[in-house]
C-alpha positions as CSV (number, residue, x, y, z in Angstrom):
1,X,-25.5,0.4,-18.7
2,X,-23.8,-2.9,-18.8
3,X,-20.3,-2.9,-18.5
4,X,-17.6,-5.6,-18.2
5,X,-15.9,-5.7,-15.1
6,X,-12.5,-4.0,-16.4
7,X,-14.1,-1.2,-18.5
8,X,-15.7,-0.5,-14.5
9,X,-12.2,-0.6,-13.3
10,X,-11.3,1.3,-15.8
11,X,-13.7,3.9,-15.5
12,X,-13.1,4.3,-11.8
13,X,-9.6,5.1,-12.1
14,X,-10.5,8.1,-14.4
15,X,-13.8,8.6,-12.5
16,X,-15.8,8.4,-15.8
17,X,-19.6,7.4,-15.2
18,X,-19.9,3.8,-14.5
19,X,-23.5,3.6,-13.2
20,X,-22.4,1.6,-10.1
21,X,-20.2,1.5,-7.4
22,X,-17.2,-1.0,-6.9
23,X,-17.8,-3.8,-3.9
24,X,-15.5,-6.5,-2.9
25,X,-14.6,-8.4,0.6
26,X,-10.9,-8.5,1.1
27,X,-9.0,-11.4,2.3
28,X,-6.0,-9.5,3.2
29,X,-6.9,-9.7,7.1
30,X,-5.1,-13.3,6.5
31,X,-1.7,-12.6,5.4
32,X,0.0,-11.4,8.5
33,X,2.6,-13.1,10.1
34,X,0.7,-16.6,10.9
35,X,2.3,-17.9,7.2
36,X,5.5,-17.1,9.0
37,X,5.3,-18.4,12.3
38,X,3.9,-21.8,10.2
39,X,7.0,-21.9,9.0
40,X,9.1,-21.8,11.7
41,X,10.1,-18.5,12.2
42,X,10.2,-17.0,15.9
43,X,10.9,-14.1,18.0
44,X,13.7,-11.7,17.5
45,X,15.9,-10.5,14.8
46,X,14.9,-11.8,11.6
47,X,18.0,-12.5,9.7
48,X,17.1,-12.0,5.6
49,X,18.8,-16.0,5.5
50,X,16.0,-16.5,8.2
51,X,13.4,-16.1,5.6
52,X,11.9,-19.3,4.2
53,X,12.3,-19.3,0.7
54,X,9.8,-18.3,-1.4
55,X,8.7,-21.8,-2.5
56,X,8.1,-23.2,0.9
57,X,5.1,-20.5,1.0
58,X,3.4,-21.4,-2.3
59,X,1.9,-24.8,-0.5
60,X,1.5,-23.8,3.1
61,X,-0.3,-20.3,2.1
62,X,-0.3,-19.0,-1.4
63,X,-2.5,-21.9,-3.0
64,X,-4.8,-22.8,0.3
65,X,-6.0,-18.8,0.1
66,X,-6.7,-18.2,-3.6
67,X,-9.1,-21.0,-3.2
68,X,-9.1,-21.7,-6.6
69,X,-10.6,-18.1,-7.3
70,X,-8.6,-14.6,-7.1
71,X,-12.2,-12.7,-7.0
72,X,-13.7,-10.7,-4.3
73,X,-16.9,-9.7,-5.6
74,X,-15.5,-6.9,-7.9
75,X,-12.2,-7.1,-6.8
76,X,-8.8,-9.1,-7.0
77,X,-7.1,-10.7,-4.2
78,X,-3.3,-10.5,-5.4
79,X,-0.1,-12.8,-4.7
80,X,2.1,-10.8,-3.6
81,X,5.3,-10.4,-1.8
82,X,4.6,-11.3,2.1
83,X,3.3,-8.2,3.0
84,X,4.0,-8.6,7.1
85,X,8.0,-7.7,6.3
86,X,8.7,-4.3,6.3
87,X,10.0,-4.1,3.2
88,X,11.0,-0.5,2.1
89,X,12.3,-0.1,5.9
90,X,14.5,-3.0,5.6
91,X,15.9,-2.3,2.0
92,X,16.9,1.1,3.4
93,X,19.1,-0.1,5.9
94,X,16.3,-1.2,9.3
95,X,16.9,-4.5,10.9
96,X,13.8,-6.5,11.4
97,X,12.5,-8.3,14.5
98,X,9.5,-10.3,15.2
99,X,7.2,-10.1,18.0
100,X,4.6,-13.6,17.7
101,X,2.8,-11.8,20.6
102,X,1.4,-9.0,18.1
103,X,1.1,-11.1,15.5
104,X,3.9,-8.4,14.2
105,X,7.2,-7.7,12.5
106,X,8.7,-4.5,13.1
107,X,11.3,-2.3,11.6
108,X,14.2,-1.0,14.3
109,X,16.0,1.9,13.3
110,X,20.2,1.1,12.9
111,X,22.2,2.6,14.5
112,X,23.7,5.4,11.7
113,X,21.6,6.1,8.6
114,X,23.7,4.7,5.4
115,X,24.1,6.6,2.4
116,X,20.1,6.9,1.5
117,X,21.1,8.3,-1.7
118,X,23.9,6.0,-3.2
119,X,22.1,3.0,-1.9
120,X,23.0,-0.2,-4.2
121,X,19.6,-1.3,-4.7
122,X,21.3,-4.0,-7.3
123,X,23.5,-5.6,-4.4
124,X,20.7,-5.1,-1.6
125,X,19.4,-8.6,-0.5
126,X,16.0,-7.5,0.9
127,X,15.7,-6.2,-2.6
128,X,16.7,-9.2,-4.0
129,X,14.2,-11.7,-1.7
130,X,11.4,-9.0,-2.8
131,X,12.2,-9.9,-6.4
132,X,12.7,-13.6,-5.5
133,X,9.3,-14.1,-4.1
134,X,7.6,-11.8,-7.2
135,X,8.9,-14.0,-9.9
136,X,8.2,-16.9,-8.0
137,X,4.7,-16.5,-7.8
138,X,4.6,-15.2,-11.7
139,X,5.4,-18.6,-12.4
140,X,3.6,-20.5,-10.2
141,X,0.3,-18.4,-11.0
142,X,0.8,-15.6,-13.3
143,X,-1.0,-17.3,-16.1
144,X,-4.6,-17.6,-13.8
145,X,-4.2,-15.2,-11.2
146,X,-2.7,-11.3,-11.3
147,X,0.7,-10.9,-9.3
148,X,1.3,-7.3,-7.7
149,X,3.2,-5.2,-5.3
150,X,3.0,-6.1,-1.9
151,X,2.8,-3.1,0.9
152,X,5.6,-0.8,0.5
153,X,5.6,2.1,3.2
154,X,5.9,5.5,1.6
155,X,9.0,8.2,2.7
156,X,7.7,9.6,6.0
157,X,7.6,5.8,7.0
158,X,11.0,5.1,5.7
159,X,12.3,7.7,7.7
160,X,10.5,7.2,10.6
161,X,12.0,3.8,10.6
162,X,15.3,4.5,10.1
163,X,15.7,7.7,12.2
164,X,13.6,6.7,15.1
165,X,12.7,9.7,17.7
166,X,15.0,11.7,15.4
167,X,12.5,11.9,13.4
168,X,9.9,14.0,15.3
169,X,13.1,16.3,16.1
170,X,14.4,16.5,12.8
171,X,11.0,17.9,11.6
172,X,11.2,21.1,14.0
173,X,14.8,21.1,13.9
174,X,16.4,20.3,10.8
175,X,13.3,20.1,8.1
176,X,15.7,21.1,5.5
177,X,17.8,17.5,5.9
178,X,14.6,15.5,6.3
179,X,13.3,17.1,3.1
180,X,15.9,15.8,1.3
181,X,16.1,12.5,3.0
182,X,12.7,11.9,1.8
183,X,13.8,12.7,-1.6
184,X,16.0,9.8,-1.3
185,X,13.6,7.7,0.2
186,X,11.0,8.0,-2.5
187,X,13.7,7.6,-5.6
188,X,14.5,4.4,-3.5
189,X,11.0,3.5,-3.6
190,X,10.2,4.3,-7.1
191,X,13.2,2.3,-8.0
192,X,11.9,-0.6,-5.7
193,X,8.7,-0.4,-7.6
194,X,9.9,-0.3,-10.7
195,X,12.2,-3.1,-10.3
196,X,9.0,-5.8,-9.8
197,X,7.3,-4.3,-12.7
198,X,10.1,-6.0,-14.5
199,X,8.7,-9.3,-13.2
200,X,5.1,-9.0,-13.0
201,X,2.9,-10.4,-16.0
202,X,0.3,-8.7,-17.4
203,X,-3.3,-9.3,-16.4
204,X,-5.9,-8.9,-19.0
205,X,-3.4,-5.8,-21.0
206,X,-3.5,-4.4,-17.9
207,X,-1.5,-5.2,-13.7
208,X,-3.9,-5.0,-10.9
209,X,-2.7,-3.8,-7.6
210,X,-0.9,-5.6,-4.7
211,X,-3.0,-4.0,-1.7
212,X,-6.4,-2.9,-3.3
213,X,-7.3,-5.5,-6.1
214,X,-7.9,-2.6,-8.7
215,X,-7.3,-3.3,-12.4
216,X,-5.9,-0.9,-14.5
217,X,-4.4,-0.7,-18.0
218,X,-0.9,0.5,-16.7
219,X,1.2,0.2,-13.6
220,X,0.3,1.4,-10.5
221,X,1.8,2.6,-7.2
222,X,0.1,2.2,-4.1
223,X,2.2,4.3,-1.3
224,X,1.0,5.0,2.0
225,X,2.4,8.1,4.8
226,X,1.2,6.6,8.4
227,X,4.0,8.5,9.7
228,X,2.4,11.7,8.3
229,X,-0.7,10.9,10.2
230,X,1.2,11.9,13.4
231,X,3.0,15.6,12.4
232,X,1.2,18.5,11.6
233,X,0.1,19.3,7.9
234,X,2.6,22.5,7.7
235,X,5.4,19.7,8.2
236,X,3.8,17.2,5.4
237,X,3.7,20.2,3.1
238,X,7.5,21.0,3.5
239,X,8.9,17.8,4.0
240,X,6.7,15.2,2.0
241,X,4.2,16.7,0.1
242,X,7.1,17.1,-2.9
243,X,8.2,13.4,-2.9
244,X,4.6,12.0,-2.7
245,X,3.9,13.6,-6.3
246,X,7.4,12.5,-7.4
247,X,6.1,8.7,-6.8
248,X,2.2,9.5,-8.0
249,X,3.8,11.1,-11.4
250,X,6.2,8.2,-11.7
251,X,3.3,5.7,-12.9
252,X,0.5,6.1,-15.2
253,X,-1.8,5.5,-11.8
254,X,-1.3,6.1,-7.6
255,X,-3.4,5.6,-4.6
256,X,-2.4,6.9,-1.7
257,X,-3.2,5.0,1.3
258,X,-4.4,7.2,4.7
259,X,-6.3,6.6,7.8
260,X,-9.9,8.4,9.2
261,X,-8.6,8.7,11.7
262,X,-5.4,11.2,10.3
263,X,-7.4,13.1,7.8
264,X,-5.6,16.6,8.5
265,X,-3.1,16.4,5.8
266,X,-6.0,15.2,3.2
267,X,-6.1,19.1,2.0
268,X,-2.3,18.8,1.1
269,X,-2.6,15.8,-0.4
270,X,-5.7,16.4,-3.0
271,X,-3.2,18.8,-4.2
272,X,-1.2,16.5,-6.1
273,X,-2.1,16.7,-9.4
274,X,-0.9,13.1,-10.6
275,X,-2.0,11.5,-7.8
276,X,-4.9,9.4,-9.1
277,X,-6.6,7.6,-6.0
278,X,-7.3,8.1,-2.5
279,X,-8.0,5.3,-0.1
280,X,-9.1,6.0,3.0
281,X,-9.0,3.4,6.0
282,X,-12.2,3.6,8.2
283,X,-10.7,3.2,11.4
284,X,-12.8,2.2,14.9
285,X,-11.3,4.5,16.5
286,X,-11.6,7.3,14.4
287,X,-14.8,9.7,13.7
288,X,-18.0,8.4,13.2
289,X,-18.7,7.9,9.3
290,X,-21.3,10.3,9.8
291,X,-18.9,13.2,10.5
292,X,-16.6,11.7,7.8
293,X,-18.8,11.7,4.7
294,X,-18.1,15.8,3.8
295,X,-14.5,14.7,4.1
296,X,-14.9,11.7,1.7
297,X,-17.2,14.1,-0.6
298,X,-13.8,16.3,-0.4
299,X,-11.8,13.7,-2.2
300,X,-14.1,13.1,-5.1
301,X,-14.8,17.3,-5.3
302,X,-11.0,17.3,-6.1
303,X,-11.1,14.8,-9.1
304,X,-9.6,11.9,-7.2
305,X,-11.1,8.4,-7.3
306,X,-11.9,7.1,-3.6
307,X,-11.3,3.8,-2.4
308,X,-13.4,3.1,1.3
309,X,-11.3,0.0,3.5
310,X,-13.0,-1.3,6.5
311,X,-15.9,-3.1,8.5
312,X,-18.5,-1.3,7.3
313,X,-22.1,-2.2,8.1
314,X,-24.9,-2.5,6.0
315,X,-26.2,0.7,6.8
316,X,-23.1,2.6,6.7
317,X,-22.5,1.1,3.0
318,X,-26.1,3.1,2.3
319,X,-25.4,5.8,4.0
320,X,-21.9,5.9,1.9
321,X,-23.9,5.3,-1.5
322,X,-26.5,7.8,-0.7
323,X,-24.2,10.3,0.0
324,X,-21.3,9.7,-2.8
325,X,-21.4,9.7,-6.2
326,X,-20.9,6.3,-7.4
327,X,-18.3,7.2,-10.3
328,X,-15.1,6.4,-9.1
329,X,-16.0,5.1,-6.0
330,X,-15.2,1.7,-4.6
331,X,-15.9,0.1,-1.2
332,X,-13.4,-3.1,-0.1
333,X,-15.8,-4.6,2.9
334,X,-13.5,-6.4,5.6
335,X,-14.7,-9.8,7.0
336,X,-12.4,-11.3,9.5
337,X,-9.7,-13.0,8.7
């Protein structure tokens, strides 16, 4: 069966038979915070009036990586928002510092949570810089090249960001206010989402996405819980669980982003019925592949597409074919930076 490469993406977002299996190198290992530093910017609070504009990154980064070509293998590699801020944190009230030792930014908590749920997101300027940079590269390269959403943390993040140790606290303490926090948080971040769909052109009738170089024909939302990786699945059920499907059945397609190394909440979150996509970090640290291929089987069992992230070996990409089925499957190979 010979299919164009679209139909394939397509097909793996509805995990329709495709007859083989998705495979691209990502290039994402090169937008940290070197463009950044390149530019000036040094250790400490980052002020959003610290922030070179938009256009001064279009030269020094934006044009040097696309190379002339936005394919890896069978994937996309998308201009996007720099995806080293932390955005969502930072729209929802975190101050942001730099640390050029780690290569890093990071969010600091402040020191009162604002009003999560009457948030101007029309007034908010890291909101506004998001925006600034999205419709700057639509019309430097929206008519070659896809634009997408850049990394945008999901609500267990958020509020680990803003709340600090509170937040491990809050979850034995007070669940009940950090379940409704995280309602807030995920309106915000629909709302955040929404608001660059407004400036992103499409791609072949369809957007691809920021942080995974998938094609589809509608938007997508690609959230992530790291925070979630660290409490117990009982507490992602009752505090998380709810606004996770409220941001998967917000879009025509979702991916949810999680680590190999913080599978325990996977159960919970194949039980989100909109949620399209799974992608699943291989991490060095983490189990063996061996040990995590039943897990993987898991996500595909419960209708969900899989997409693999990592430095995965020759052998463990057979291993991965041999033991998967290749509909709805897709593997994004890491190769240094």
């Amino acid at each position: 069966m010979s299919l164009d490469l679209h139909e394939r993406h397509r097909r793996f977002w509805r995990r329709e038979q495709a007859g083989q299996v998705l495979v691209g190198e990502s290039r994402e290992g090169s937008f940290f915070l070197k463009p950044f530093l390149d530019l000036g910017i040094r250790d400490g609070l980052l002020r959003l009036g610290d922030v070179p504009t938009p256009e001064a990154f279009v030269p020094s980064y934006f044009e040097p990586t696309l190379r002339g070509d936005a394919r890896d293998g069978d994937l996309y590699w998308v201009p996007k928002p720099p995806r080293a801020l932390p955005w969502m944190e930072a729209i929802a009230g975190c101050s942001v510092h730099v640390s050029a030792n780690s290569l890093s930014m990071k969010a600091v908590a402040p020191e009162a949570v604002g009003d999560l749920a009457g948030l101007d997101l029309g007034a908010n300027g890291w909101l506004g810089l998001m925006t600034a940079f999205t419709r700057n590269l639509a019309f430097h390269f929206g008519e070659r090249f896809p634009i997408g959403q850049t990394l945008m943390r999901g609500p267990s993040d958020m509020l680990a960001a803003l709340l600090g140790p509170d937040f491990y606290t809050g979850l034995l303490d007070d669940p009940a206010s950090l379940r409704a926090m995280a309602g807030h948080c995920a309106s915000i971040w629909i709302r955040v989402l929404e608001a660059q769909y407004r400036h992103i052109p499409p791609f072949h009738g369809g957007v691809v996405s920021g942080m995974m170089g998938l094609w589809a024909p509608g938007p997508i939302a690609v959230f992530q819980e790291d925070a979630a990786g660290y409490i117990s699945e009982r507490m992602y059920r009752e505090v998380f669980q709810e606004c996770d499907r409220d941001i998967a059945a917000a879009f025509p397609y979702s991916l949810l982003h999680l680590h190999s190394a913080a599978l325990h909440i996977l159960e919970a979150v194949l039980e989100i019925a909109p949620l399209t996509a799974v992608n699943v970090v291989i991490d060095p640290i983490g189990p063996p592949l061996p040990d995590l291929l039943p897990r993987l089987r898991r996500v595909q069992e419960a209708g969900k597409a899989l997409h693999l992230h990592g430095d995965l070996s020759a052998g463990d990409v057979r291993s991965i074919v041999a033991a998967l089925s290749p509909d709805g499957l897709c593997l994004s190979l890491v190769r240094g930076p």
